[in-house]
Structure formats: C-alpha cells, structure tokens
C-alpha positions in Angstrom: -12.5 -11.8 -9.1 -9.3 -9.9 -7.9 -6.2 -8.6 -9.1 -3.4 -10.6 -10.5 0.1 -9.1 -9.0 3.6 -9.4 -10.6 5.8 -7.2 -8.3 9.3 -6.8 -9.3 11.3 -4.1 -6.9 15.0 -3.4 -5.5 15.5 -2.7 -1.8 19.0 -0.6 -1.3 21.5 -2.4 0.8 22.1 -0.6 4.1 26.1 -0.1 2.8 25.4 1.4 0.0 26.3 -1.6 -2.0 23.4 -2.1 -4.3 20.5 -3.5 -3.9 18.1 -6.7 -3.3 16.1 -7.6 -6.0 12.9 -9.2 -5.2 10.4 -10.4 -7.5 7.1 -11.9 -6.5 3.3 -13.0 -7.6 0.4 -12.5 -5.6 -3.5 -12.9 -6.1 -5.2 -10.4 -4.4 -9.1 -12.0 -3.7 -12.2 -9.6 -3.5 -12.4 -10.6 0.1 -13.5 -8.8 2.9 -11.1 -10.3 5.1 -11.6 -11.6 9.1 -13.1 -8.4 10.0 -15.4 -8.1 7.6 -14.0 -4.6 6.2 -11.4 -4.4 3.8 -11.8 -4.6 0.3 -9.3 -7.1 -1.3 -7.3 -9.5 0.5 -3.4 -11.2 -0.5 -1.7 -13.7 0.6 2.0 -14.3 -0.4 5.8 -14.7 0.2 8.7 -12.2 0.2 11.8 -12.9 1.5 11.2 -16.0 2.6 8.2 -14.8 5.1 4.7 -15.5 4.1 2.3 -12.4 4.6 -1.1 -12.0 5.1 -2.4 -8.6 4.0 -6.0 -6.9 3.7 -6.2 -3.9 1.6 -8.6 -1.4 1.9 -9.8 1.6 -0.5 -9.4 5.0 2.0 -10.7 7.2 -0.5 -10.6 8.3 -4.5 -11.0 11.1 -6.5 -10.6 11.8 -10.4 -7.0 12.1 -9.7 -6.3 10.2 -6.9 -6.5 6.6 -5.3 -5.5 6.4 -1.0 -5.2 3.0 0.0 -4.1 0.9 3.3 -2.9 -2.3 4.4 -2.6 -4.0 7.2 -0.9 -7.1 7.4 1.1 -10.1 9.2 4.4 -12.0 9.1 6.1 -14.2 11.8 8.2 -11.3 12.5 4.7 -9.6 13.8 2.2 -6.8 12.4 2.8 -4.4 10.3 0.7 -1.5 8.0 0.9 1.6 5.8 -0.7 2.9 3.0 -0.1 4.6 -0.7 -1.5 7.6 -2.8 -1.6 7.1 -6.0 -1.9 10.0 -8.6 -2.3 10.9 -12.2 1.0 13.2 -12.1 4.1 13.2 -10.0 3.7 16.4 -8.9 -0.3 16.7 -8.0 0.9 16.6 -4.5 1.9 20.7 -5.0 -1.7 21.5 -5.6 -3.4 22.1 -2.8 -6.9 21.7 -3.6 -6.2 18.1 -3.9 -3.2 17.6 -1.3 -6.5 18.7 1.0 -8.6 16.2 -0.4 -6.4 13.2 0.0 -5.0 14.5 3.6 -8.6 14.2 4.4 -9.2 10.3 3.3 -5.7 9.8 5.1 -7.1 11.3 7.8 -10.5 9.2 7.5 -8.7 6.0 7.6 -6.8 7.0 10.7 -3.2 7.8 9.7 -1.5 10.8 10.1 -0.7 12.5 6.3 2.4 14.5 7.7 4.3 10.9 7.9 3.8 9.9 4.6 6.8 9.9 1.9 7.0 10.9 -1.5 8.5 7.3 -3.3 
C-alpha cells in the first residue's frame, strides 16, 4: 500500500521574474523507514536531485492533519512539516490552533516558525 503522488507547483524566481514550474511523481511506501518510526516513506527527483524522505503523522484531529518530514539530498539534510485543515481560516480559532501547537510541539518543532502557505 501507499500513496500515489502527482505534485505539480511553481517556485517564484528570486527577481521577480516568474516562476519554476516543477512537476513530479512519487510513490510514497507504507514503510517505516531506517529508524523504524515514520509512517510512509518516498523516494524521488526534483530538480535534478534525488531525495529520500520519511513522513511521519504528528498528530490529527476532526479538523486537522500535522505531519513531518525529514529527508536527504546530495546538497545534505533537510526537514519541515505541514498542517493541514478543513478551512483556511481554522488557524483563528483557538481551541484548535491549541490543539495542533501541541502535536507540533510533540514532534519537536517549534509552532511559532511555521507559515501560513
């Protein structure tokens, strides 16, 4: 099992420009990955640069989805993590900005540097 992926996204050039388009396929495997802890794994290629990601599920509630990644390229480590919500404005409630600060938390990031995209 796992998820089939068909990412298409822009990245804004620097100069204002435009943009990159970049559009990519990945399998994401039910996997617990070298550790032995995350809950889907990916491998792919973007850019040119193969990565190696594991994905793991921080925390979930009936309106909300926190989830990390850590991953590899030849250019070294990198990680971050998404929230995912029913409405683009459930961040203004607080009852549930408290909940998902708290899985962000959990998992060991800091909530006050996440970005609304």
């Amino acid at each position: 099992g796992g998820l089939n992926n068909d990412i298409l996204f822009r990245v804004p050039k620097p100069d204002g420009s435009g943009s990159w388009q970049n559009n990519f396929k990945e399998t994401m495997a039910d996997s617990k990955g070298p550790q032995g802890k995350a809950s889907m794994t990916v491998e792919g290629k973007m850019f040119g640069l193969t990565f190696h990601e594991q994905w793991y599920m921080l925390g979930m509630g009936d309106d909300f989805r926190v989830v990390a990644y850590k991953g590899d390229t030849q250019q070294g480590p990198y990680e971050g993590a998404f929230v995912y919500t029913k409405a683009a404005d459930s961040l203004n409630d607080a009852g549930l900005r408290s909940k998902i600060d708290a899985a962000v938390k959990a998992g060991g990031l800091n909530p006050s540097e996440m970005q609304l995209i």
